[in-house]
N, CA, C and O atoms as a GROMACS GRO file, in nm:
protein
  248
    1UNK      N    1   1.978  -1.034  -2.112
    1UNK     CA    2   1.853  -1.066  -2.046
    1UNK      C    3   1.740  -1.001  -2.127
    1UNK      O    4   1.740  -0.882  -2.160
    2UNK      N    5   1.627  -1.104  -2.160
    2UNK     CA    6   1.544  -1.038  -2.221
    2UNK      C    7   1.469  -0.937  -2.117
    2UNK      O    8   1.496  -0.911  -2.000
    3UNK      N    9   1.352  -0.883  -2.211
    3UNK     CA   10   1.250  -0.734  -2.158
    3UNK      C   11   1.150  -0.878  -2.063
    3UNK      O   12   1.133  -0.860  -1.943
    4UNK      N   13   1.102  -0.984  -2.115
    4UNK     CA   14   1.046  -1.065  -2.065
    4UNK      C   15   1.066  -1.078  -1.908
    4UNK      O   16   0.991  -1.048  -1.815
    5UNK      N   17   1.209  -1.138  -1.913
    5UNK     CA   18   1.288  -1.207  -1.808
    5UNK      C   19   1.306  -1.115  -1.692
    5UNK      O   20   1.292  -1.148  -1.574
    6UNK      N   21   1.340  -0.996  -1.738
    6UNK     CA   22   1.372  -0.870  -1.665
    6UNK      C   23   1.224  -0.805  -1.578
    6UNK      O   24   1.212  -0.726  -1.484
    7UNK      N   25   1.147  -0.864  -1.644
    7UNK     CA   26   0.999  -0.790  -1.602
    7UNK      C   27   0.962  -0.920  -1.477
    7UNK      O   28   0.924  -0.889  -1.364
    8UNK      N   29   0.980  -1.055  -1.518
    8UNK     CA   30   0.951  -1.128  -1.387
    8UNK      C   31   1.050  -1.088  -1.269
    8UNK      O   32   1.004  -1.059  -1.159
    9UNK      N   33   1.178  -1.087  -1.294
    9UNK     CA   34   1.245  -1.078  -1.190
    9UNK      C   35   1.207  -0.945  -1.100
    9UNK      O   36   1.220  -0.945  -0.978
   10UNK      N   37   1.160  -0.835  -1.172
   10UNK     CA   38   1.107  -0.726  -1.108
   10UNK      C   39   0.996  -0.759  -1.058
   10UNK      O   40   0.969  -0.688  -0.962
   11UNK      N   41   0.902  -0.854  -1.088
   11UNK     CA   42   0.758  -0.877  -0.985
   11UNK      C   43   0.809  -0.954  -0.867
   11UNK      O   44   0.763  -0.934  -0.755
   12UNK      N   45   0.920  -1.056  -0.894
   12UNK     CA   46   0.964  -1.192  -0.815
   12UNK      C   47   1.008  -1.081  -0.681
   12UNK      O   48   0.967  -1.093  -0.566
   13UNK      N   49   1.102  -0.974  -0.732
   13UNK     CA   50   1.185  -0.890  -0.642
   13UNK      C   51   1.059  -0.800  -0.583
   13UNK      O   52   1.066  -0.768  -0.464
   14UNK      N   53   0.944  -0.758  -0.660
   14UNK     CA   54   0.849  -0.691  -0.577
   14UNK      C   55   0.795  -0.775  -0.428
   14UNK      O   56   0.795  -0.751  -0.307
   15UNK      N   57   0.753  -0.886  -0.519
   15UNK     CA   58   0.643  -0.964  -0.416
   15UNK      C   59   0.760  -1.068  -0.290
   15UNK      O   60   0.718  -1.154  -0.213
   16UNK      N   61   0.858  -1.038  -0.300
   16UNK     CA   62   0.990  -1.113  -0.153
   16UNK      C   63   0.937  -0.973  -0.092
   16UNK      O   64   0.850  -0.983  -0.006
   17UNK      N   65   0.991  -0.815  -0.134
   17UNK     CA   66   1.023  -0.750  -0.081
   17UNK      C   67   0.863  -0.742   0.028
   17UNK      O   68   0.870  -0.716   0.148
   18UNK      N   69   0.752  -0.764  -0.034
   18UNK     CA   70   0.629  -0.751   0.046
   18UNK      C   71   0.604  -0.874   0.141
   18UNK      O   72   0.510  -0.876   0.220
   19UNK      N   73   0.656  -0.931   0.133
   19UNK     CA   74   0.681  -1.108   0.176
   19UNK      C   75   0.566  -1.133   0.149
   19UNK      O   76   0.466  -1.115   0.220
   20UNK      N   77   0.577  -1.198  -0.009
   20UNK     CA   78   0.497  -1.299  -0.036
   20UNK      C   79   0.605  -1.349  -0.137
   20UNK      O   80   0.671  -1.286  -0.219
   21UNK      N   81   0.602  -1.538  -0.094
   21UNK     CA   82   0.727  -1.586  -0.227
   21UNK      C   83   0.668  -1.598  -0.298
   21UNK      O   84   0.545  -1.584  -0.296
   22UNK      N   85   0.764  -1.640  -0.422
   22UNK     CA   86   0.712  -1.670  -0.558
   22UNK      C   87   0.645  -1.826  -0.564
   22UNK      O   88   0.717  -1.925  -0.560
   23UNK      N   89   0.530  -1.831  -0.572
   23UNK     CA   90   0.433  -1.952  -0.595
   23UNK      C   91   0.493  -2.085  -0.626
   23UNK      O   92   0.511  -2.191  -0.566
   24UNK      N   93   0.527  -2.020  -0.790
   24UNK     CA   94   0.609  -2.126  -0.860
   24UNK      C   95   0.714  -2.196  -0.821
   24UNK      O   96   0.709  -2.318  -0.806
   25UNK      N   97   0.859  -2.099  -0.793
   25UNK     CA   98   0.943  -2.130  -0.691
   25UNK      C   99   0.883  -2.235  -0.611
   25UNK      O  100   0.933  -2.344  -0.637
   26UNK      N  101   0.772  -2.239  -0.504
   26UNK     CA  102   0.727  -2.282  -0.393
   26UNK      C  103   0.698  -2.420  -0.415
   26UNK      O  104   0.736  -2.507  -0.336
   27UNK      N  105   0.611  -2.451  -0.552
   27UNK     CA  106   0.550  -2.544  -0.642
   27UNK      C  107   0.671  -2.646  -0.648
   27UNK      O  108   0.677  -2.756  -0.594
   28UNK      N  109   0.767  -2.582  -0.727
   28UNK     CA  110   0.931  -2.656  -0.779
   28UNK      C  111   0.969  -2.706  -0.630
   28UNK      O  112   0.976  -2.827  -0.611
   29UNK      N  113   0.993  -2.619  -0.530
   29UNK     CA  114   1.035  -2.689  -0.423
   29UNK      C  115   0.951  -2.818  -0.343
   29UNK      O  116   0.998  -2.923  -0.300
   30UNK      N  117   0.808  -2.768  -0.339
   30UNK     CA  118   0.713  -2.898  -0.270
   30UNK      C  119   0.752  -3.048  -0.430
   30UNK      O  120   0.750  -3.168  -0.407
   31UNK      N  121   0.771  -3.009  -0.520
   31UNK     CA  122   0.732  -3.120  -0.609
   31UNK      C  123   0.903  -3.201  -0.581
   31UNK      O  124   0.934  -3.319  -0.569
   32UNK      N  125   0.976  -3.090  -0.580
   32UNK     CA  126   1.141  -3.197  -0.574
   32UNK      C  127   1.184  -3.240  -0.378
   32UNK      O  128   1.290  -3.293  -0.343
   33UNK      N  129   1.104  -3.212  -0.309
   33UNK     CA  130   1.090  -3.202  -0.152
   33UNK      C  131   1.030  -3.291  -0.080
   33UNK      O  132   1.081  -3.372  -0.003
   34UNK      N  133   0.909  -3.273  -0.108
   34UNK     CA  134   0.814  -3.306  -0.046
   34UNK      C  135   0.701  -3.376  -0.104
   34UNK      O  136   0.590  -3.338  -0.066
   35UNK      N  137   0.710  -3.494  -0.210
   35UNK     CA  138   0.644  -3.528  -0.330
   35UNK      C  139   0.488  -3.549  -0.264
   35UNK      O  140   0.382  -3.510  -0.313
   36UNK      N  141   0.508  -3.620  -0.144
   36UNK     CA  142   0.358  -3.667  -0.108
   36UNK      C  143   0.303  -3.535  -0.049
   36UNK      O  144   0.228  -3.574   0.040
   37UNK      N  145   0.300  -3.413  -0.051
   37UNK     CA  146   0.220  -3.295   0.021
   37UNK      C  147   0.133  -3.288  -0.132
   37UNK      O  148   0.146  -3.349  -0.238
   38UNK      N  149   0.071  -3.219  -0.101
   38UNK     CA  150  -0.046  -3.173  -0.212
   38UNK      C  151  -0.049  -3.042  -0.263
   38UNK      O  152  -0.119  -2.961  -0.203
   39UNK      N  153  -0.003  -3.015  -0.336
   39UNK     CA  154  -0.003  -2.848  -0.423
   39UNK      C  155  -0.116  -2.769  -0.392
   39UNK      O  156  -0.221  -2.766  -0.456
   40UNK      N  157  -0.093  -2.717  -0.308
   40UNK     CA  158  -0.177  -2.590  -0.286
   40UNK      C  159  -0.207  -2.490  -0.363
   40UNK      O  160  -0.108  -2.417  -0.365
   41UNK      N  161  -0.306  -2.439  -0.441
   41UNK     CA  162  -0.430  -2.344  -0.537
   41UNK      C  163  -0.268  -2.225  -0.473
   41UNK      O  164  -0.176  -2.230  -0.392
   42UNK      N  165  -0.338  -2.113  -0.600
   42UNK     CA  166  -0.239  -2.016  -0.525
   42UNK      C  167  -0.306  -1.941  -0.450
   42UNK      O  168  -0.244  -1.849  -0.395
   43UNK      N  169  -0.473  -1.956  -0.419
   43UNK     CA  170  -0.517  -1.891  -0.335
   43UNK      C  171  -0.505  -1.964  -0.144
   43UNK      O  172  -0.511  -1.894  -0.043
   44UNK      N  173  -0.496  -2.054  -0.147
   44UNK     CA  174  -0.439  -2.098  -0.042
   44UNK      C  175  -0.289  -2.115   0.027
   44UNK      O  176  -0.250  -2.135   0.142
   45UNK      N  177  -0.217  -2.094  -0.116
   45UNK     CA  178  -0.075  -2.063  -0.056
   45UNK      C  179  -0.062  -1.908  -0.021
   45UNK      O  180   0.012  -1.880   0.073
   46UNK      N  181  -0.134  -1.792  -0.096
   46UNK     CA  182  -0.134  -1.672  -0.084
   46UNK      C  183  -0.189  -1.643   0.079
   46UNK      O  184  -0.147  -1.562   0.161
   47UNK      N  185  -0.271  -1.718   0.087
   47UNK     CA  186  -0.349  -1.736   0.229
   47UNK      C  187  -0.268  -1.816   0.331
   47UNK      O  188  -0.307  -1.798   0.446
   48UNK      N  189  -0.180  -1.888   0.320
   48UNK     CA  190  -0.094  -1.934   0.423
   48UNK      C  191  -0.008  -1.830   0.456
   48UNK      O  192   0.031  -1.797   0.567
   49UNK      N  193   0.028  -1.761   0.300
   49UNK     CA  194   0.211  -1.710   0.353
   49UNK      C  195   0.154  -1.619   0.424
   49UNK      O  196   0.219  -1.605   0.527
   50UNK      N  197   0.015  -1.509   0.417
   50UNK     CA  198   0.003  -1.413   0.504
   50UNK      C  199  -0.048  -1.409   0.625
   50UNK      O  200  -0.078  -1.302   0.679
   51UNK      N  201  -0.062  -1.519   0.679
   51UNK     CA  202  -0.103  -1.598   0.787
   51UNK      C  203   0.031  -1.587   0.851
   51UNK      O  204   0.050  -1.507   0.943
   52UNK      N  205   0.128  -1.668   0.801
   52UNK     CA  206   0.238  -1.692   0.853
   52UNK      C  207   0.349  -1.548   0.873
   52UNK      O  208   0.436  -1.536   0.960
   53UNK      N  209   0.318  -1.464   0.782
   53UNK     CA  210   0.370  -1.330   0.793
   53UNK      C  211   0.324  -1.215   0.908
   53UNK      O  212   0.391  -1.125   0.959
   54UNK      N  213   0.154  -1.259   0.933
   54UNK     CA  214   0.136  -1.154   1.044
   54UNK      C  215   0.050  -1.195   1.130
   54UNK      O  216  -0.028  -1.118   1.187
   55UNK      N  217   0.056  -1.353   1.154
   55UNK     CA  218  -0.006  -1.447   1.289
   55UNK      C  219   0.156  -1.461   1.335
   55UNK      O  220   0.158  -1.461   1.458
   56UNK      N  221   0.297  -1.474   1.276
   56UNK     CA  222   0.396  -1.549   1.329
   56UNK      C  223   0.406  -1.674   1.362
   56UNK      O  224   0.483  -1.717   1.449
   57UNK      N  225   0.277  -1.783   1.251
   57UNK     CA  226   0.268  -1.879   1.284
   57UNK      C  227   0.353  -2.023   1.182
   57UNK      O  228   0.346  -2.145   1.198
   58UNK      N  229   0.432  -1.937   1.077
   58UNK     CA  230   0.507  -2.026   0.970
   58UNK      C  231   0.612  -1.987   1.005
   58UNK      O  232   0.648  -1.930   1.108
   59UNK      N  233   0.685  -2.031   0.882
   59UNK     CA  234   0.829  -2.069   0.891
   59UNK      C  235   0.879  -2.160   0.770
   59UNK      O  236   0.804  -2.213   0.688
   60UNK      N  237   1.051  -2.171   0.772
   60UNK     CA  238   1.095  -2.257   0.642
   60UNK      C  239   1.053  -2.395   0.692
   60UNK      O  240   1.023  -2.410   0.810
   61UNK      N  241   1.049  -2.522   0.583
   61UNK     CA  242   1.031  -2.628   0.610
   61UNK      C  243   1.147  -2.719   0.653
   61UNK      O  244   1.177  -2.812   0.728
   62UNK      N  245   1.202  -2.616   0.541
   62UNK     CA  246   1.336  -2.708   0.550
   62UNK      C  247   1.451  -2.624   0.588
   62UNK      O  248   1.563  -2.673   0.600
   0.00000   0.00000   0.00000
């Protein structure tokens, strides 16, 4: 494993552990999922997930 590879997986593993997912991840899933939703800025997905983290108002889709 590169120094590269090793350094995302340590932000990927930071930002679950704070619950916030990984964007991209999120991106890959709405684009192979859910083709007709609309890709959300990452400032509006950043703004959903913490909505949904401490309103209790999200959840998985699928």
């Amino acid at each position: 494993m590169t120094l590269h590879k090793l350094w995302q997986r340590l932000v990927q593993t930071a930002r679950l552990s704070c619950g916030v997912p990984d964007y991209d991840v999120y991106v890959a899933h709405l684009r192979a999922h859910h083709p007709e939703r609309k890709i959300p800025t990452y400032a509006e997905f950043f703004r959903d997930r913490q909505t949904a983290r401490y309103k209790g108002t999200g959840g998985r889709c699928c």
